[in-house]
C-alpha positions, 0 to 999 in steps of 0.5 A, spaced: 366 627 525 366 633 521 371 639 521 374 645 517 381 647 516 385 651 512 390 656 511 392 663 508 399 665 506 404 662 501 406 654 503 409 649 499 406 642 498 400 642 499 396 636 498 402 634 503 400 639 508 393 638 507 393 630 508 397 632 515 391 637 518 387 632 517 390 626 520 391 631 526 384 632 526 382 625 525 378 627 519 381 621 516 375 618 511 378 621 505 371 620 501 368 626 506 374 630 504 373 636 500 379 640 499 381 647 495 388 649 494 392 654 491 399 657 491 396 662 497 391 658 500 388 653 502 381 650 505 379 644 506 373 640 510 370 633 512 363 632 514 360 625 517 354 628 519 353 633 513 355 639 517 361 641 514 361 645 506 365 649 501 364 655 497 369 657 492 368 663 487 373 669 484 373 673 489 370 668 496 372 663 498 368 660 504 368 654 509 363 652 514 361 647 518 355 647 523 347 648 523 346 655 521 340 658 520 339 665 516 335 671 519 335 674 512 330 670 507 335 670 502 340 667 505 336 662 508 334 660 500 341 660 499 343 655 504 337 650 502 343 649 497 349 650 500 350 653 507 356 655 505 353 660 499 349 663 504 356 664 508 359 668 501 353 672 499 352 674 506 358 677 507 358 681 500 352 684 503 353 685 510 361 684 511 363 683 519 356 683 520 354 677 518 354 673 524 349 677 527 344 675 521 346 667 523 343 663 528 344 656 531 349 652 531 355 654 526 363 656 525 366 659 519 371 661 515 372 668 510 378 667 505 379 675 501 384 673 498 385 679 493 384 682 500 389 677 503 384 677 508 381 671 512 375 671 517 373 667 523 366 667 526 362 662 531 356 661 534 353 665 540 354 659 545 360 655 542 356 650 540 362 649 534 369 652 535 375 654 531 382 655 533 388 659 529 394 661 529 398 666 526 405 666 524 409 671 520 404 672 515 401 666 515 394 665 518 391 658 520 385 656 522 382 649 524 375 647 527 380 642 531 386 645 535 391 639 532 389 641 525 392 647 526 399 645 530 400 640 525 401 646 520 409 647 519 409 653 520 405 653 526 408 647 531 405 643 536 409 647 542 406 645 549 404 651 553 405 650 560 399 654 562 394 650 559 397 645 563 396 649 568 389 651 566 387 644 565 388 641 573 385 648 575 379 648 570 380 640 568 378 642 561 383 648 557 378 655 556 379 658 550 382 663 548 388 658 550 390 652 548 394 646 548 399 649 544 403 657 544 400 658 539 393 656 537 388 660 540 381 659 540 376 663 539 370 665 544 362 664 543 360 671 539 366 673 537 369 674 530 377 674 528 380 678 522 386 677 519 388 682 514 395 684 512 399 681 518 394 684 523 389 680 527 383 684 530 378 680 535 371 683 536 364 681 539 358 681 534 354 679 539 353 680 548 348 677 551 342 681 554 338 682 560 335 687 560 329 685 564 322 683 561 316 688 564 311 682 561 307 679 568 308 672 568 303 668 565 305 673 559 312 670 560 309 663 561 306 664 554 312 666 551 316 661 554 311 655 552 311 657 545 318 658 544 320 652 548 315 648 543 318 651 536 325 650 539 323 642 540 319 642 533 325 646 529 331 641 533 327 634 532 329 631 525 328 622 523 332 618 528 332 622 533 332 620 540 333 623 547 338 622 553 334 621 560 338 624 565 331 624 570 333 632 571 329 638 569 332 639 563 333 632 559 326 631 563 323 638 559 325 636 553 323 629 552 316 631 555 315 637 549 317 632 544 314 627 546 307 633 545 310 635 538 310 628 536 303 626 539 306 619 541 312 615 544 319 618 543 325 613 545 330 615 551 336 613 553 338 613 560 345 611 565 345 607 571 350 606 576 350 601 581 352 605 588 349 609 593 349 616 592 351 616 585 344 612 581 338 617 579 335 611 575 328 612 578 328 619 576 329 617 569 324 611 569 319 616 573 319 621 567 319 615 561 313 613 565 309 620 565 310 621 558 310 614 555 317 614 553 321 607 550 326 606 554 333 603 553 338 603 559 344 602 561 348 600 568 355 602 568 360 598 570 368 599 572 370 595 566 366 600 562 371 606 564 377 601 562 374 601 557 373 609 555 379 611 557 382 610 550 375 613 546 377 620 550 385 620 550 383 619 542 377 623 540 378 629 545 381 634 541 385 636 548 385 634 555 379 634 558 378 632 564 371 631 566 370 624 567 361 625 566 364 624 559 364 616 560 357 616 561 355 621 556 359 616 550 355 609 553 349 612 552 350 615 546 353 608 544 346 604 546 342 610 542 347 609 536 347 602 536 339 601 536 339 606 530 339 613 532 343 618 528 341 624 533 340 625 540 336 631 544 341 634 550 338 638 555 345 642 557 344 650 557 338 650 562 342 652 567 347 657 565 340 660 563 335 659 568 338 659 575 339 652 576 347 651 578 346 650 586 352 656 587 347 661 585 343 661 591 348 659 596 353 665 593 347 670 594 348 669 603 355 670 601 353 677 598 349 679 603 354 681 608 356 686 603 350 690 604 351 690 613 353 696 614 360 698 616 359 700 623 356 693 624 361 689 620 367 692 624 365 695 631 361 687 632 361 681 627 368 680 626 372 683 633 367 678 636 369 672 630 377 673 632 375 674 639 380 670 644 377 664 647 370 664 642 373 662 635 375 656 636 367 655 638 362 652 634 359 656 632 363 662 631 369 657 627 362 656 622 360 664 622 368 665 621 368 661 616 363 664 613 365 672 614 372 669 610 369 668 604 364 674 604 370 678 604 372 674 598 370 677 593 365 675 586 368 670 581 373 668 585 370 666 591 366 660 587 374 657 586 375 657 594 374 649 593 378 649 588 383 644 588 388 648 587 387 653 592 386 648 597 394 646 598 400 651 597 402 651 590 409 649 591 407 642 595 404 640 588 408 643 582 415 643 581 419 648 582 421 648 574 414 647 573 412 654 577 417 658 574 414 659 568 406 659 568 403 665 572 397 661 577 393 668 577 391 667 570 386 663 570 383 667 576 384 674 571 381 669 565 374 668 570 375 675 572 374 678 565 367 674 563 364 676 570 366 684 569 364 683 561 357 680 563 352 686 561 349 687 567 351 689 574 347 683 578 351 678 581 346 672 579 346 674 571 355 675 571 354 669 575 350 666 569 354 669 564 361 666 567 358 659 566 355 660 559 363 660 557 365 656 563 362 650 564 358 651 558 361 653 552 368 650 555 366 644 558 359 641 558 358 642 550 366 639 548 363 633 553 357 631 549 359 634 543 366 630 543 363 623 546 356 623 541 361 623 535 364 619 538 359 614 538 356 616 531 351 621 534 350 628 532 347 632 539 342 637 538 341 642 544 333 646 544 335 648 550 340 653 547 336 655 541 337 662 539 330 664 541 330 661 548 336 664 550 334 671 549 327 670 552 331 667 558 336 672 558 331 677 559 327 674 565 326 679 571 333 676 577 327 673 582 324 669 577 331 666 576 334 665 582 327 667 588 331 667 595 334 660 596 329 656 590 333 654 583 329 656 576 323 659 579 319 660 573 322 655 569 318 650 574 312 654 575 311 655 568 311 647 567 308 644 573 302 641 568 310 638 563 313 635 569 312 630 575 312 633 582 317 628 584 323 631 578 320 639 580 322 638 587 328 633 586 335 635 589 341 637 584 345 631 582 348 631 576 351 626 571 357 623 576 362 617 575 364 613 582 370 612 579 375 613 585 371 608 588 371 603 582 378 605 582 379 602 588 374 595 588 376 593 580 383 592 579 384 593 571 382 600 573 387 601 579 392 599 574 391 604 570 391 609 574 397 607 578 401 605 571 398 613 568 400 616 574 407 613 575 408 614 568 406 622 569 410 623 574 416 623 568 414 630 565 416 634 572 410 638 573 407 635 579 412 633 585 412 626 584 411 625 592 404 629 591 402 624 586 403 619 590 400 622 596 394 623 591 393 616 590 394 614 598 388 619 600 384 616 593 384 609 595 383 611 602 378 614 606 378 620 601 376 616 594 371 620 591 375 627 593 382 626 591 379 621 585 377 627 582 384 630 582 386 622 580 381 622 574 384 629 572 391 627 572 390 619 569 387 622 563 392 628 561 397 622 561 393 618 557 391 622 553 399 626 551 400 618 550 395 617 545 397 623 541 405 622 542 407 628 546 
């Protein structure tokens, strides 16, 4: 794992504290361990992967950890010796403006001390990350949250609303974190601290503003980018996951073109009805040649997984898609790749997620006339004798939710909007958290997005969301733990921004998904992946839960042993379990998953 950590402010022991951040962290391999101290400060990194550098002299010091790649040409000579260096001299020339000059993956740390002042930044997507916290006038930073608690001046102090943001949002967003005072910053932003002051600010937004180019000029443009991303990403003993979607599709395709011969892939299966898309992975290896490596997911695999998450998340995290991500990555390791291609972000950039088509009927009521809306259609769904009808329940239905405002109106599945709060949560444990948080969270990076289009607020939400804050922590956390560094061509820098600028309709065209992704890659991709249905990367796991034995002990023995915290009603929890092993396995094996995992994972870290 690779890692930094530090601090600023005045604190005794040093070596002591320092070893302490880095056993929170993980970061326990103390041959990869680089440390600088000072009775003022203190800086410290550890790198598997050879991400993570240090740069110390008179007036600067840096940490960085990363794949960063300087715009300005000196820089970028700079960094062929150390990354860090480029960091120092960057920010003697351009300050707090540096970050917009970086591209790619990085999170760095600026320490000024004769300025007693320390700066933070990470990258456009949040590929990296960096938290902090400030206490009086002592300023910490970590690339893990744990790193930063286990400071003495820090603490890891429980926040009962990351706990609740977790089972809402089943990952805990930044800017909060596990503990009350670690923060983590936002993708684009950039944090200083500087004589007990804290100022946070967005070097970078990104922009679509619409392209006015045809589409065979864009189709150019997007080929072209696409293929030097791809060339620029791939590195020896680089091999790819082969999921059978658009994207791991897209990517092993254009590699496979760069390279003019076979590249290797590695695939999941699963052997259930519903969840298997094996024969879409095998029908993408068959058009570009590919040497396959798959392997079936099996129930005793996830007992087995369990404890690689509780130990290797920096925080709880709940998407149980983490499984297969860290057997796959585990088969690549263990034939002797050290890099994979991972295809998330053409989604969030493109128009791929399934909510951005259906949400476009919801919208759609907004723009029926008044008149019409209160003189016809909803006296005639709330009429005496036709609401319970059919028809009229589905046109209720589907009015209640129009009604419902964008973001909010996504989160009408949610979980936690489908049973009153007081039927799940203590009394004690809704006493201190304030629930609208999390909606006021999703609110603000849809009202941030600098357009006033749905589909690209949409877009934009999911960017920090399910990308930065979820998809990334994923793969990026379960790839290291098998030994492999990801790569994400998807998210280079240059496609982004051409992606951001697409026209809406060539995103989303009425009810079809990434129209011009798909129309500008009909000769790259098989007919049979361009027109497949959205699946995704899911686990079966509340019906294995209930088939294999070990796995329903554990969830039983995690759940009985959760119930000792006092958030959740125990009878909710027991109620829980019933409806997952029951007829409702996959629904509620969700929320079993979720709290299972919290538990295991509080246990592992001795909460």
């Amino acid at each position: 794992m690779d890692g930094i950590f530090g601090w600023l402010g005045k604190q005794d022991a040093h070596q002591e504290i320092i070893h302490k951040m880095a056993r929170a962290a993980r970061l326990l391999d103390s041959s990869r361990l680089q440390q600088h101290s000072h009775p003022a400060w203190a800086v410290a990194a550890s790198s598997q992967f050879g991400k993570a550098h240090i740069h110390i002299d008179d007036d600067l010091l840096v940490t960085l950890t990363g794949r960063p790649l300087f715009t300005d040409q000196h820089l970028a000579l700079l960094a062929q010796q150390n990354p860090a260096l480029a960091i120092a001299e960057g920010w003697r020339r351009h300050h707090d403006q540096l970050p917009t000059l970086i591209q790619g993956s990085f999170a760095f740390a600026v320490i000024e001390p004769q300025r007693n002042t320390i700066s933070l930044a990470i990258d456009r997507v949040g590929i990296e990350r960096l938290s902090y916290a400030c206490q009086a006038d002592q300023f910490v930073f970590g690339t893990s949250v744990q790193s930063a608690a286990a400071h003495p001046a820090i603490g890891r102090n429980i926040d009962p609303q990351a706990i609740y943001d977790y089972l809402y949002f089943h990952t805990i967003p930044a800017p909060r974190s596990l503990y009350r005072h670690v923060h983590k910053l936002l993708p684009g932003q950039i944090v200083t601290f500087s004589d007990s002051k804290l100022a946070k600010v967005f070097y970078w937004q990104a922009d679509y503003t619409p392209s006015n180019e045809n589409f065979d000029a864009l189709k150019h443009t997007f080929r072209d980018t696409l293929n030097r991303a791809v060339r620029d990403a791939d590195k020896p003993q680089t091999a790819a996951f082969l999921s059978g979607g658009t994207d791991s599709s897209t990517l092993v395709g254009s590699l496979t073109n760069a390279r003019g011969g076979p590249v290797d892939t590695f695939s999941i299966g699963f052997d259930v009805d519903g969840f298997d898309e094996m024969e879409y992975a095998r029908c993408a290896a068959s058009r570009y040649g590919s040497r396959t490596h798959e392997y079936y997911l099996k129930p005793a695999d996830i007992v087995t997984a369990v404890p690689v998450i509780a130990s290797h998340y920096d925080e709880p995290f709940g998407n149980n898609s983490a499984v297969p991500t860290y057997f796959c990555a585990k088969l690549a390791r263990e034939t002797g790749f050290v890099h994979m291609f991972a295809g998330d972000g053409g989604d969030e950039i493109f128009g791929g997620n399934a909510r951005y088509a259906k949400q476009g009927l919801f919208e759609m009521y907004a723009r029926i006339p008044a008149l019409l809306k209160n003189g016809f259609i909803e006296p005639l769904v709330n009429a005496p004798g036709l609401s319970n009808r059919l028809p009229f329940t589905k046109l209720k239905n589907y009015v209640a939710q129009a009604k419902v405002g964008l973001p909010l109106r996504m989160e009408s599945y949610n979980f936690l909007h489908r049973t009153p709060l007081e039927q799940i949560f203590s009394a004690d444990f809704l006493r201190v958290i304030t629930p609208e948080l999390a909606d006021t969270a999703l609110i603000e990076v849809y009202q941030r997005t600098a357009s006033d289009h749905y589909i690209n607020r949409m877009m934009h939400l999911d960017m920090k969301f399910t990308l930065a804050d979820n998809d990334l922590r994923k793969v990026g956390t379960m790839t290291e733990a098998a030994g492999i560094e990801a790569r994400f061509p998807l998210l280079d820098d240059r496609i982004i921004a051409f992606a951001n600028s697409l026209p809406v309709d060539y995103k989303v065209r009425g009810q079809q998904l990434r129209w011009f992704f798909k129309q500008a890659l009909t000769d790259l991709l098989p007919d049979k992946i361009i027109h497949k249905a959205k699946h995704g990367f899911g686990l079966p796991f509340g019906i294995w839960s209930n088939e294999y034995q070990p796995l329903g002990n554990l969830v039983g023995a995690s759940l009985e042993d959760f119930k000792r915290r006092g958030w959740i009603q125990p009878a909710y929890l027991d109620h829980m379990l019933a409806m997952q092993r029951g007829q409702h396995a996959s629904y509620y094996g969700v929320m079993v998953w979720v709290v299972m995992i919290l538990e295991q994972w509080l246990q592992s870290n001795e909460h």
